[in-house]
N, C-alpha and C positions, 0 to 999 in steps of 0.2 A: 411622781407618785401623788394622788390625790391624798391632801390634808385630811379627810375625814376617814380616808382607809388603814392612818395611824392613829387612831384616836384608838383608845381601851374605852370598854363600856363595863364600868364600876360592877363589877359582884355584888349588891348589897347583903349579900348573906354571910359576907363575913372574910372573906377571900382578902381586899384588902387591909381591912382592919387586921387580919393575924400578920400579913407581909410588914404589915406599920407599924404593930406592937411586937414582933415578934425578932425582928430583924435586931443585930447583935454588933456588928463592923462596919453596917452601911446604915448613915444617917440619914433621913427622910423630910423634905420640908415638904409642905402643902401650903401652894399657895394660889393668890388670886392670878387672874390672865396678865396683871400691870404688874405682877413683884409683890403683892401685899401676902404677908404671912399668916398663913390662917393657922399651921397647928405644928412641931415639929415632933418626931420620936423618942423614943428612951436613949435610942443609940448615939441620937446625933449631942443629947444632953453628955453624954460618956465622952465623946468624942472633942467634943466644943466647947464642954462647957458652958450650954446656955440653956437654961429652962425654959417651957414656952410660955410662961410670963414675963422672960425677958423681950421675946419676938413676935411675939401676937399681933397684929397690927403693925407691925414696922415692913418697912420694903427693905424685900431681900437684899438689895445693894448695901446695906451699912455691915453686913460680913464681910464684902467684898475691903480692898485693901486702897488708898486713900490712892495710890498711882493707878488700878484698874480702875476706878469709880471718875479718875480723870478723863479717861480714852473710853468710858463712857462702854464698856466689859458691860455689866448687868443690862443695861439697855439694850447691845447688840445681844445678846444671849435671850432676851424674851422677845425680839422680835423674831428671831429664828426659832424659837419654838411654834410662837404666836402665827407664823406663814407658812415652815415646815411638819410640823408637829412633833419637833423631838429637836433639841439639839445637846452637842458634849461637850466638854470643857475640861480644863485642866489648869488649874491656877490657883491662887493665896487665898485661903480663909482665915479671917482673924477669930481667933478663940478669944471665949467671953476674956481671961485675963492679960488679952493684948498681942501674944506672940500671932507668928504668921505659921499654918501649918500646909503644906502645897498637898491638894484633892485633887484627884480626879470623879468625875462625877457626868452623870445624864439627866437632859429635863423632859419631861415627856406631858402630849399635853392629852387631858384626859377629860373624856364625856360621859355624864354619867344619863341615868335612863331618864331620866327629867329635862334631858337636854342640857345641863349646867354644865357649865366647865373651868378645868383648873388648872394648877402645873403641879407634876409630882416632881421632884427634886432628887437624885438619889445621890448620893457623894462618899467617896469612900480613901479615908484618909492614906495617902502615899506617900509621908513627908518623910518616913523612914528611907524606901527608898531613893527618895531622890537625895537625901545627904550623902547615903553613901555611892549614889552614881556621879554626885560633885566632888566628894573625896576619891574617888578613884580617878577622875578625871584632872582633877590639881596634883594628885601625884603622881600620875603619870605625868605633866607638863612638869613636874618639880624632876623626874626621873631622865627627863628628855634635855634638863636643862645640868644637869649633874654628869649625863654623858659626854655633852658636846664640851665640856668645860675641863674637866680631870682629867690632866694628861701624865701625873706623875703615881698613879694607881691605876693598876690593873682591875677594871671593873667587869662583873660576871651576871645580868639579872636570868634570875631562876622562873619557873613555876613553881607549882605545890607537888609536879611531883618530879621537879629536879631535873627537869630538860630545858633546854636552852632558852630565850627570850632575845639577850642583849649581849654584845660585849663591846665594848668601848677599843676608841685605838691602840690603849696603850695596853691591854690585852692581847690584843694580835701581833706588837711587836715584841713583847716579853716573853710567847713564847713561840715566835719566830713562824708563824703562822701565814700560808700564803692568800688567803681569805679568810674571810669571817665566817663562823662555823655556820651551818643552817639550822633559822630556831624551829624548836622541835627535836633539837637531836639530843642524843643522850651524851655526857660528860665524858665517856670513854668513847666517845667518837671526832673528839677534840684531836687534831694531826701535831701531839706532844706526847712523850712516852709519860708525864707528871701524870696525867690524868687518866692511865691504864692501871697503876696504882690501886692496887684495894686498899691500902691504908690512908691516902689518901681521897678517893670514893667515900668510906666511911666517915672520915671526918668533917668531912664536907656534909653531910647528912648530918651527922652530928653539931653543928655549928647552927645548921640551919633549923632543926625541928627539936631540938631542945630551947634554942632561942632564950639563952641563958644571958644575961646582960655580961656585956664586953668578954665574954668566952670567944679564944683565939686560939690559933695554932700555928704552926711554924715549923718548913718542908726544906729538907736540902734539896739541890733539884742544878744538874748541869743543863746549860745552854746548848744549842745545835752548836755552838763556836769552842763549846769544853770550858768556860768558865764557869765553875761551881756557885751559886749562889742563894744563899736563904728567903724563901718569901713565907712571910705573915698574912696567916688568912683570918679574915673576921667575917662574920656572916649576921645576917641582919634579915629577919622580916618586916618590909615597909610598907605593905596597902594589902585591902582584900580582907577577905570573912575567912575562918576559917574553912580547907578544902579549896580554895580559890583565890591564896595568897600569891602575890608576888615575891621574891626573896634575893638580898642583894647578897654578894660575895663579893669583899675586897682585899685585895694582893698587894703586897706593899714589900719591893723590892729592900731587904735591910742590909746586904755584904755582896760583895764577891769574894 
């Protein structure tokens, strides 16, 4: 694609200036062809915390974060714009008071009817979710590390709406099961009569969406062998937003 069939030609009637003043979650720099900053917006000040008499004249690389600014990030990002005329990125911006907040964001390179030219910057903070695609990614590897490990609890992982996920070995041998159930399936479709159980069904519901700290319960329940034996259920919500939780169920064999 030819460079100049991406270039935008400035509206001066006002078209940019309302997208630059007007804009509300997406932070805006304006800067020279090398990285020098010539103006930023209201948003990006909410957003970053930086005024544009903090950045006025400064090149854009001193946002960037002291490990991208090594590998030399702002340089390759305005050469590709500077040859391409546009490129995207997805990485740490330091906020005026230090922390690191991860954007994604486009630079786009623009000509106006005078023939000048410049980089419009757009970036729009994502750090919210990338925390929580990092916490859901460590607890699953903490989830993954809790299965292979516990063999004296019978472990049950849920969804939100209480169909199967996980079950651990020592689930399948407690209740004499000749496979592992398939996830997606519903709790009374577990090959044990405990789990046809309406009163059990509800407590289990119970345990889990009321999510009362250390709320237990406790099932008589005979084995395929005829030995009678008590197990104690605790249930636990551990990852996920509300509506897209994950939810643990633990069995803990107490008598025959």
């Amino acid at each position: 694609m030819n460079v100049h069939s991406k270039k935008l030609a400035l509206n001066t009637t006002g078209f940019f200036e309302t997208f630059f003043n007007n804009a509300r979650y997406n932070g805006i720099l304006l800067m020279k062809c090398d990285g020098e900053i010539l103006d930023v917006n209201e948003a990006f000040h909410l957003r970053f915390g930086y005024l544009p008499q903090d950045l006025v004249g400064k090149n854009f690389s001193i946002l960037f974060t002291e490990k991208d600014r090594q590998i030399n990030k702002p340089e390759r990002e305005l050469q590709n714009v500077n040859t391409q005329g546009s490129a995207s990125d997805e990485n740490y911006i330091v906020h005026k008071d230090g922390s690191k907040l991860w954007v994604t964001g486009e630079s786009v390179l623009i000509e106006n009817k005078n023939r000048e030219t410049c980089v419009v910057k757009v970036i729009h903070n994502i750090h919210a979710q990338k925390q929580l695609e990092r916490f859901l990614l460590q607890s699953h590897e903490f989830i993954e590390s809790i299965f292979d490990s516990i063999t004296e609890s019978a472990l049950l992982l849920l969804d939100s709406r209480i169909r199967i996920i996980k079950v651990n070995r020592a689930f399948i041998q407690l209740f004499d099961l000749l496979k592992e159930p398939e996830q997606n399936s519903r709790l009374s479709d577990i090959d044990n009569p405990l789990w046809s159980r309406p009163d059990v069904k509800q407590e289990v519901v119970n345990l889990l969406v009321t999510q009362n700290a250390g709320i237990s319960t406790t099932f008589d329940m005979k084995t395929k062998s005829g030995k009678n034996i008590k197990l104690n259920f605790q249930g636990k919500v551990i990852e996920g937003v509300p509506g897209n939780e994950r939810k643990l169920l633990v069995m803990i064999k107490q008598s025959s």
